[in-house]
N, C-alpha and C positions, 0 to 999 in steps of 0.2 A: 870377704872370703873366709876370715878366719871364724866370723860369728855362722857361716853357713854352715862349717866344718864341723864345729860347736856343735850347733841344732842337731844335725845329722848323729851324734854320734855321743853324748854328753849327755848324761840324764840330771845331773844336778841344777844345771843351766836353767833349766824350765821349773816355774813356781806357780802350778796352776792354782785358784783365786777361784773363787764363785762371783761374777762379775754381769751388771745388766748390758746386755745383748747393743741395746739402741744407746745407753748412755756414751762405748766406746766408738761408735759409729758417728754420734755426733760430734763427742772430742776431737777424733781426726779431722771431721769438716774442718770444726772450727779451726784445727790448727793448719788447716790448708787456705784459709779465706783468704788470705792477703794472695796469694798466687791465682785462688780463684776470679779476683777484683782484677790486678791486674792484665789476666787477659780478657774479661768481660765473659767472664764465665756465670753462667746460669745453676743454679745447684739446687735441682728438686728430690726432696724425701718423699716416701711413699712406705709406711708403715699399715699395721692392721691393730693400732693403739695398743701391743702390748707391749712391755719392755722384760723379754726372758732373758733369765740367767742361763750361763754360761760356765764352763769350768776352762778357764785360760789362762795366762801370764800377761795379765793383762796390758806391761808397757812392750810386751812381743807382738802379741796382738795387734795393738795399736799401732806398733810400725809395720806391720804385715799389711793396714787397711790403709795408713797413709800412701805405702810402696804403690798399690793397686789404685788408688786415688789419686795421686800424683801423676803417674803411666795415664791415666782416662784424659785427665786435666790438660798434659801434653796435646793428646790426639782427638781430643773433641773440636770440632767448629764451635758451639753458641753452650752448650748446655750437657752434663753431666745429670744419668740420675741414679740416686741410692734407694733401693728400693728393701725392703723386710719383714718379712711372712713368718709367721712359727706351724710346724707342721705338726704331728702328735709328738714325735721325739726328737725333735729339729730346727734348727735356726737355717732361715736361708737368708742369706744377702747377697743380691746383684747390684755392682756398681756396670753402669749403662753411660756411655759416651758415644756421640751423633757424628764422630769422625770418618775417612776412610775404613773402617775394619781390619781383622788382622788379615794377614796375606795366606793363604791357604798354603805355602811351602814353608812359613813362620811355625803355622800356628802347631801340629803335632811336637815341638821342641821348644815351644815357647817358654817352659816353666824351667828348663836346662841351661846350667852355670852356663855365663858369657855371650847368651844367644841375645843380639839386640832386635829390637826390629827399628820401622824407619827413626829418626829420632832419639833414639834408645843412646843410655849413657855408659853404665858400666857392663848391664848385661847380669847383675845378681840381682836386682830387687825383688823379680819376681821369683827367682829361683829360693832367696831368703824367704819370701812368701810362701811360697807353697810349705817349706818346711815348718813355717810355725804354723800352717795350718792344718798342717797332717802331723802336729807334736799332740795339737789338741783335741784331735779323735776327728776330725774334717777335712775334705777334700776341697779343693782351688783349683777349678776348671776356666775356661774360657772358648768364645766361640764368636762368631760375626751373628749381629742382628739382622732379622730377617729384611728389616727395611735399609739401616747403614750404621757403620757404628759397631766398638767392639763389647760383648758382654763380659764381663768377670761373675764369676759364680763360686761364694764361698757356703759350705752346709757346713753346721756342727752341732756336735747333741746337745739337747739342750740339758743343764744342771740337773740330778735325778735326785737329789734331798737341800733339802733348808739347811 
């Protein structure tokens, strides 16, 4: 609660870093593997072989995409995927889990302090999420997959000088 407050309102807090895009994307997997194993989780990447840079905080970052990877990990049945595209002036990453979906009365307040859904723990993860992802010039949306399963969708610009 206190570090949401923080993000929200504290500009010293955040240390944006010029940071590769898929490097912190993997870090997180990997630091979720062991809960991925445990439940016999599936975890496919899907890149377009670049790795862009980023202007973020990058250990904010990195707990913004675990928060959102951990929540997929929860609610998927067999398989989680991370997928990452770079557009002209943009990084996108969708993390893609084959679970239930979110609940259509959940999902307009989903990113809102204390809102759990089913499962759901304290109710900030993702609201801490979204804030380091709009600290870093990017929006953190979500929505049900067309077939089953919830999508996460993080954009951010990509780094504009070396």
């Amino acid at each position: 609660m206190i570090l949401l407050a923080k993000l929200e309102s504290e500009e010293n807090l955040f240390h944006p870093v010029r940071c590769a895009a898929q490097d912190v994307i993997q870090q997180a997997i990997e630091k979720l593997q062991p809960i991925a194993m445990q439940h016999g989780m599936t975890v496919v990447i899907h890149h377009d072989n670049t790795n862009p840079e980023i202007m973020i905080d990058r250990d904010k970052f990195l707990q913004a995409v675990i928060n959102i990877l951990g929540n997929s990990y929860r609610h998927a049945s067999e398989c989680v995927e991370v997928g990452m595209y770079t557009t002209d002036h943009q990084v996108h990453i969708e993390i893609t889990d084959d679970g239930e979906g979110l609940s259509e009365e959940l999902l307009p307040n989903l990113f809102h302090r204390f809102v759990k859904g089913k499962n759901g723990e304290t109710g900030l993860g993702l609201a801490i999420s979204r804030a380091i992802v709009e600290r870093s010039g990017g929006t953190l949306t979500a929505r049900n997959h067309d077939s089953r399963g919830a999508v996460f969708s993080i954009v951010v610009p990509l780094s504009t000088s070396k």
